[in-house]
N, C-alpha and C positions, 0 to 999 in steps of 0.2 A: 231208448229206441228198442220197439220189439217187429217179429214180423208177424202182420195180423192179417192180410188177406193174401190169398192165392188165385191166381190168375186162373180160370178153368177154362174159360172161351174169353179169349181180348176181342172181339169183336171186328167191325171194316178197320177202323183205325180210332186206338186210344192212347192218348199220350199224358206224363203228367205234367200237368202245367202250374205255376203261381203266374203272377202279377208282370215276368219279365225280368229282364236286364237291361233295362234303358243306362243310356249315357256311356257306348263304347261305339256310338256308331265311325268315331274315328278311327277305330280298327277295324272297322268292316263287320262289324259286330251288332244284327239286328237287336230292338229288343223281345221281339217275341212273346212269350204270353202267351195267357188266355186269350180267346178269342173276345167272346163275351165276356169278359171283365167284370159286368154287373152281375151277372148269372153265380160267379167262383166266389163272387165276396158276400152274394148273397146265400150260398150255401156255407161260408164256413160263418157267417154270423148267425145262422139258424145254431152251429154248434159249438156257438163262441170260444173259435177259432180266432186268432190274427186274423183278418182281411185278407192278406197274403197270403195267406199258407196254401201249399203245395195240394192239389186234388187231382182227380183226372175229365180229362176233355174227351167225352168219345162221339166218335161222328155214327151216325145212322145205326145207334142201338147195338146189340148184339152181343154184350158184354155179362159174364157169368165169374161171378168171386166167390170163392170160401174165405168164411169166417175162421181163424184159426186162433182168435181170442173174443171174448166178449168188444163189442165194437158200434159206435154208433156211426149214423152215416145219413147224407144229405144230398139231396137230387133235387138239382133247379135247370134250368134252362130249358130245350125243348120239350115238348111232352110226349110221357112215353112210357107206357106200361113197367112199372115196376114190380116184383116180386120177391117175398122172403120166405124160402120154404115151399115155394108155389103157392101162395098169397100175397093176393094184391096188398101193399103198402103204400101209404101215403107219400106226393111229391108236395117238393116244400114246406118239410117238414122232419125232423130229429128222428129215425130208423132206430130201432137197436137191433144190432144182428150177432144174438146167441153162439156163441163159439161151437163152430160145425155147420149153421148155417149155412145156406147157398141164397148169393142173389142172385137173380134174372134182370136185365135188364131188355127190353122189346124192342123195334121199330118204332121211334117218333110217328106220332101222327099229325104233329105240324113240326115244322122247324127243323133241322138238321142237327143239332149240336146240344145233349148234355152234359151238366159236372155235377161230379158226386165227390162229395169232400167227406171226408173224416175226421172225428175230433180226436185234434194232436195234429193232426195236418200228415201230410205225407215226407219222407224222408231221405236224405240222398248224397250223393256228390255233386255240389253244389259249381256252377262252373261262371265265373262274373259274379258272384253271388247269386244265382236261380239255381232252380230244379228243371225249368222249363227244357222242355226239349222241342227242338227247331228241325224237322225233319229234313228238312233242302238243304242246311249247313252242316246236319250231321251234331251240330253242342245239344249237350245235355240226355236226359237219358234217353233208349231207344221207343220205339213204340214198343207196347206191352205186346208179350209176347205169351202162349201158354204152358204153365207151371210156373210163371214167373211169380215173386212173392213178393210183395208190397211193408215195405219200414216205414212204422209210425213213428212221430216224433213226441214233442211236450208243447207244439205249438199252439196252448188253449189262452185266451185272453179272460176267460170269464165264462157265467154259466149258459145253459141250452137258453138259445133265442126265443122269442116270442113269432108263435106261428102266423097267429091272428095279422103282424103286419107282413107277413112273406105273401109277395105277389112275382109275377114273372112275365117275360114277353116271351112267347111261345111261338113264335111265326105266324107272320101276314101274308095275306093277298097282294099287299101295296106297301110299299113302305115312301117314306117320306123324310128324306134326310138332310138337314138344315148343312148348307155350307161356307163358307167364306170365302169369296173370290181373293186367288193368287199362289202364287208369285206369280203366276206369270198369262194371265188374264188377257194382259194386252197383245198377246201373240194371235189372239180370237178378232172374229169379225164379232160388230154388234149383235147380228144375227145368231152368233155363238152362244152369245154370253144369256141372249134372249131365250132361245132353245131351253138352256140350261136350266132355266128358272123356270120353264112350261112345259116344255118334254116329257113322255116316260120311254123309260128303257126297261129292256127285260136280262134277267140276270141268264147268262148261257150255263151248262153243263160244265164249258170247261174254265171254272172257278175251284178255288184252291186256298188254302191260309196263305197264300202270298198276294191273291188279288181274286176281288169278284171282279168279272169278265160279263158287260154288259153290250147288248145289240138294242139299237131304235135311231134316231136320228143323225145324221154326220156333224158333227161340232165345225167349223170350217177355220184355218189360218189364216192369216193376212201375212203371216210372214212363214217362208219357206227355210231359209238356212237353218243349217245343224244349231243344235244348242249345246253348250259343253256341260256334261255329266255332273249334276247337283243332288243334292241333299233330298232323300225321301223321308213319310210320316207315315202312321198309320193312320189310314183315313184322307191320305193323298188322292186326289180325283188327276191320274196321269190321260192324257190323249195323244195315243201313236196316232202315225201316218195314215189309218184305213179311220179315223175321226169317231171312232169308237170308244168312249170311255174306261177305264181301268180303274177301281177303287179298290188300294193295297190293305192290304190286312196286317198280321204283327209279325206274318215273316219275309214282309219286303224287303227288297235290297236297299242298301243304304244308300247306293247314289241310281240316278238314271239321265237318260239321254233326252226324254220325250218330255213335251213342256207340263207342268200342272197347273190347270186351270183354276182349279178348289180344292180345297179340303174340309173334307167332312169334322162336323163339329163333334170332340173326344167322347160327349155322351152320347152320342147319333151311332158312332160307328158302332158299335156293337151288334144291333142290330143285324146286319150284313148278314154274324154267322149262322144267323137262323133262313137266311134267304136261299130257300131251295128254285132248284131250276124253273126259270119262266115268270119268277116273283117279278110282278111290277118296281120299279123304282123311279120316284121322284126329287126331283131337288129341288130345296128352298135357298134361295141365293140370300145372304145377311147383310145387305148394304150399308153402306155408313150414313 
């Protein structure tokens, strides 16, 4: 383990993330994560990295690191002006950054959400077994902060990936997300369930790693009484009381009160974290 980047400007918010800590939800313990999940493994397999290894998530650009060893590095997920040295460098795609370097990273021009991984992966005190840090519970590390310094590890699986098949989803006008009706479906009018599957909704402002927060049509109940507090997912489609949709992200709570209608299918979710305010959203219901 050495320390090879130094934080000069952390940005609105960057955190580091791997893959999660799934299977503690019995202790109240999300699993967290990456957001985009595809974006983090597809950047540490450009730098044949484990799939998991530890990178950072950073929301709406604005992130500035020195080089403080020779170091390579990988940027997928939104798009977004990159820079080494005050030249533009390629996204998606193997970086090398010269010990002393400065990276730039810009305002996304679609999408909300980059990860830049490094080969060897990032480094830490590992909490459940992740690096990930969950900002609403407070596990794992904090968000970066600046002069903070970044430890690499040895987490390489193999050599620099092939560019030619690196491709990315960079943010839509529209998104369209395949779901599974239930558990709990039947607490919807037909005309619920109908809605679901033809409706769009628009993603609000006030969305978060814990839930995109979507306004358009009222989903309606047939049944009123409380429901007793069960088990959440990422990619849970929850409906409160004002019949507005709620799709949780990786730092949802583990249990909730409000019924879930669907849930988004594992490869669909990702998507979400590139849905900036006002994104169209669609659902495709999976029937049996």
């Amino acid at each position: 383990m050495s320390r090879a980047l130094r934080v000069d400007r952390p940005g609105v918010l960057t955190l580091i993330q791997d893959l999660g800590r799934p299977g503690h939800a019995r202790l109240g313990v999300t699993a967290s994560g990456a957001w985009d999940r595809a974006a983090l493994t597809l950047a540490n397999r450009l730098l044949g990295n484990a799939e998991g290894a530890a990178g950072l998530e950073v929301l709406l650009g604005g992130l500035s690191l020195t080089a403080l060893q020779p170091i390579m590095v990988a940027l997928t997920g939104a798009e977004a002006p990159l820079l080494v040295d005050g030249r533009p460098a390629a996204q998606y795609a193997p970086v090398a950054l010269p010990q002393g370097s400065r990276l730039d990273l810009g305002t996304p021009t679609r999408g909300l959400r980059c990860y830049l991984a490094v080969r060897g992966g990032l480094d830490g005190r590992r909490v459940f077994g992740s690096l990930s840090s969950d900002p609403t519970t407070g596990l794992g590390p904090a968000p970066l902060a600046s002069g903070a310094e970044l430890v690499v590890g040895s987490d390489v699986a193999g050599p620099l990936g092939d560019t030619d098949l690196a491709s990315g989803r960079r943010g839509l006008d529209e998104l369209v997300l395949r779901v599974a009706l239930g558990p709990r479906d039947d607490w919807f009018t037909p005309e619920a369930i109908d809605l679901l599957d033809t409706a769009t909704w628009e993603v609000l402002q006030a969305s978060d790693r814990v839930g995109t927060r979507l306004s358009g049509p009222t989903l309606t109940r047939v049944r009123q009484d409380e429901l007793p507090s069960e088990g959440l997912m990422r990619g849970a489609v929850q409906v409160p009381a004002d019949g507005q949709p709620l799709v949780f992200g990786p730092d949802h709570p583990t249990t909730g009160g409000y019924p879930v209608i669907a849930c988004v299918l594992r490869n669909d979710a990702d998507a979400l974290s590139q849905a900036v305010p006002g994104t169209r959203v669609r659902f495709a219901v999976r029937r049996p």
